[in-house]
C-alpha positions as CSV (number, residue, x, y, z in Angstrom):
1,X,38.8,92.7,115.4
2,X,38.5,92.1,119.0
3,X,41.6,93.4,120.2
4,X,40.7,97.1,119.2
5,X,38.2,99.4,119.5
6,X,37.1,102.6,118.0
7,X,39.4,101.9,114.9
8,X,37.9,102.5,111.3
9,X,40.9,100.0,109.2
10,X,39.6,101.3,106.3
11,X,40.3,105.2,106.7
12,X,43.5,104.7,108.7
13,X,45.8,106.8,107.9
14,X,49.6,106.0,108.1
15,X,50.0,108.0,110.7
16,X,47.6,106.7,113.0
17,X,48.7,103.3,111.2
18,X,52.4,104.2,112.6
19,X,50.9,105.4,116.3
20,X,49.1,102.1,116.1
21,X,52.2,99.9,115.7
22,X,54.2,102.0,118.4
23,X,51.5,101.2,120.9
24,X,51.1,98.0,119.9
25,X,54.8,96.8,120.3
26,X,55.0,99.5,123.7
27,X,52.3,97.4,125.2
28,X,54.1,93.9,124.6
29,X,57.2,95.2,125.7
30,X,55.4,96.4,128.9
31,X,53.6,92.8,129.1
32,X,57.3,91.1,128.9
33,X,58.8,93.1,131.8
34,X,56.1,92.0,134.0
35,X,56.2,88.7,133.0
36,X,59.8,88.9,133.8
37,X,59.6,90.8,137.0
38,X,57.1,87.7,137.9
39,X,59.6,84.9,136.8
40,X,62.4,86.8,138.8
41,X,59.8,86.7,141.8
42,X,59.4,83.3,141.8
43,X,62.7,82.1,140.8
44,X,63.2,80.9,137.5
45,X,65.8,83.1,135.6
46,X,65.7,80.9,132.8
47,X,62.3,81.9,132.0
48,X,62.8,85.9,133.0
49,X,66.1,85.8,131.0
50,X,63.9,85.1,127.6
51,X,61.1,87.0,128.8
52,X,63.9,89.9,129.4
53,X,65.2,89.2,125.9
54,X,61.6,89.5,123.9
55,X,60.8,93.0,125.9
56,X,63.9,94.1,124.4
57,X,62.9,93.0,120.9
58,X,59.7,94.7,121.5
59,X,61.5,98.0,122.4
60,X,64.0,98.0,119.1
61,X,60.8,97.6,117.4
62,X,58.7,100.4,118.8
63,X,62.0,102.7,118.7
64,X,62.2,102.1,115.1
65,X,58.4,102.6,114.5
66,X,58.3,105.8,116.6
67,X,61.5,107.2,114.9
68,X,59.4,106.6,111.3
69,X,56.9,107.9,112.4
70,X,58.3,111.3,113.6
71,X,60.3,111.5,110.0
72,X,57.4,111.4,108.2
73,X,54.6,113.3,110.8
74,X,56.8,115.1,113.1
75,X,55.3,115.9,116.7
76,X,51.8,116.1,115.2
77,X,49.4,114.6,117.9
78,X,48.5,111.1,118.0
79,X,44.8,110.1,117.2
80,X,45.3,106.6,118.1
81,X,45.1,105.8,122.1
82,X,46.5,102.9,124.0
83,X,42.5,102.5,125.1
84,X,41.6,101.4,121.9
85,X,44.2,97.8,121.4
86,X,44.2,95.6,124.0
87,X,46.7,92.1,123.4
88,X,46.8,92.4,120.1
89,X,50.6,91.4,120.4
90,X,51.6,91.1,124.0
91,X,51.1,87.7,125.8
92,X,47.9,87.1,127.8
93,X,48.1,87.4,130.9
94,X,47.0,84.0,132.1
95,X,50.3,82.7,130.1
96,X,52.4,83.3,133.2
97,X,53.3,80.7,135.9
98,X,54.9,80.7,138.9
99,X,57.3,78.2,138.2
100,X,57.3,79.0,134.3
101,X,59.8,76.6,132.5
102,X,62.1,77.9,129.7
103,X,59.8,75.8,127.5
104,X,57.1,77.6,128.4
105,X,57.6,81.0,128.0
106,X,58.8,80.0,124.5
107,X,55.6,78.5,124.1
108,X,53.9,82.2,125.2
109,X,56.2,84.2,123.2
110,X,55.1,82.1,120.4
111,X,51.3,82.2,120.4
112,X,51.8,86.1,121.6
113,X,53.6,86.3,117.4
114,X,51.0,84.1,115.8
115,X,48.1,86.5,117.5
116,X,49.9,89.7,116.4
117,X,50.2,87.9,112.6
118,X,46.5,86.6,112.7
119,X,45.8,90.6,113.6
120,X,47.7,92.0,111.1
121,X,46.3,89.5,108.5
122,X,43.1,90.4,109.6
123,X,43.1,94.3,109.0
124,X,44.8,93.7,105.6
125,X,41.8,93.2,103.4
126,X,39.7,96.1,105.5
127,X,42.7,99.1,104.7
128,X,41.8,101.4,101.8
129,X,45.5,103.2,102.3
130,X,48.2,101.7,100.0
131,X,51.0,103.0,102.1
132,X,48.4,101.8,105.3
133,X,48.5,98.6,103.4
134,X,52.2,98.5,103.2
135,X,53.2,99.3,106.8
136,X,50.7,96.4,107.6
137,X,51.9,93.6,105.0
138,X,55.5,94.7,106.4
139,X,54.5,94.1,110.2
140,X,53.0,90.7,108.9
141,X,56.4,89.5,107.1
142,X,58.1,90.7,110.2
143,X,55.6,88.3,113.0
144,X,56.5,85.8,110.4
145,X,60.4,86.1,111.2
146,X,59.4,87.0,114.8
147,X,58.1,83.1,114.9
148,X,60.8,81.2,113.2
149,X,63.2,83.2,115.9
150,X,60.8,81.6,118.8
151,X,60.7,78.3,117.2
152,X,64.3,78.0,116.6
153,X,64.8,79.0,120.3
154,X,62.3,76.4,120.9
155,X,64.4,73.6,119.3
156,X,67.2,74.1,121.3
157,X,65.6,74.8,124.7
158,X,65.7,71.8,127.1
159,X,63.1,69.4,127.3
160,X,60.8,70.4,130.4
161,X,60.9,68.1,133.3
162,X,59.0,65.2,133.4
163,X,56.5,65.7,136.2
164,X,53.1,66.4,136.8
165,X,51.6,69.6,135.8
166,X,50.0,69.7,139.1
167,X,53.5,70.0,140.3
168,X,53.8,73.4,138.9
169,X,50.4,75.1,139.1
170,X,50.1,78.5,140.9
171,X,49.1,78.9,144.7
172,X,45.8,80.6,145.3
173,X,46.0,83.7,146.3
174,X,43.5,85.7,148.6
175,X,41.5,88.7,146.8
């Protein structure tokens, strides 16, 4: 899978499994609040509002990762690093626009939730660990219901104006 690195699926323990999904949901919380810190910065609340919203989904879920984790392992130290994932659920980072519609970051929130399904769909078939196995079919159901939330969002956001894309395509900006 290209969004890790230096992870054997099929000796994962549920530990590191556990550590995994806490990094995994602390990084696309962190990749929301910039995305909303860069909607607030170019003024359009409606899309650091949502943005807002989804880096607080992200955090309920790592909080309730992490606190499984530590009832079943305790402290014991973490084998799994944040250098080893990279987007496996947070949105890329070209998704952001200056002038980002509500529509839009919907749209990113959305493809952000079908990668972190197509990932954990991915490392099912490769895990060894039933209770690895478990954790991972779970995380799956839950991108599932994470994408019905985003598309029912979607149905009720406002169409997005009806002008050209140029219109809203980013500035250049000096290196």
């Amino acid at each position: 899978m290209s969004s890790t690195k230096s992870i054997d699926f099929a000796t994962l323990s549920l530990k590191d499994a556990l550590d995994l999904a806490v990094l995994i949901e602390e990084e696309a919380r962190e990749r929301y609040e910039e995305f909303a810190d860069q909607m607030e910065t170019h003024h359009t609340p409606e899309a650091a509002s949502f943005f807002r919203f989804m880096a607080g989904n992200e955090e309920k879920h790592r909080a309730a990762l992490a606190a499984r984790r530590r009832e079943h392992f305790g402290e014991a130290p973490s084998s799994v690093t944040r250098a080893m994932i990279f987007d496996v659920e947070a949105p890329d980072y070209d998704e952001a626009r200056a002038f980002m519609t509500l529509r839009a970051a919907l749209n990113a929130a959305l493809r952000s939730e079908e990668k972190a399904h197509a990932f954990f769909v991915a490392a099912l078939p490769q895990l060894k660990n039933a209770d690895v196995h478990a954790l991972f079919d779970e995380l799956r159901s839950e991108e599932v219901e994470h994408q019905e939330l985003v598309r029912k969002q979607l149905a009720q956001a406002p169409p997005d104006p009806d002008l050209p894309a140029d219109d809203f395509s980013d500035e250049p900006v000096g290196q």
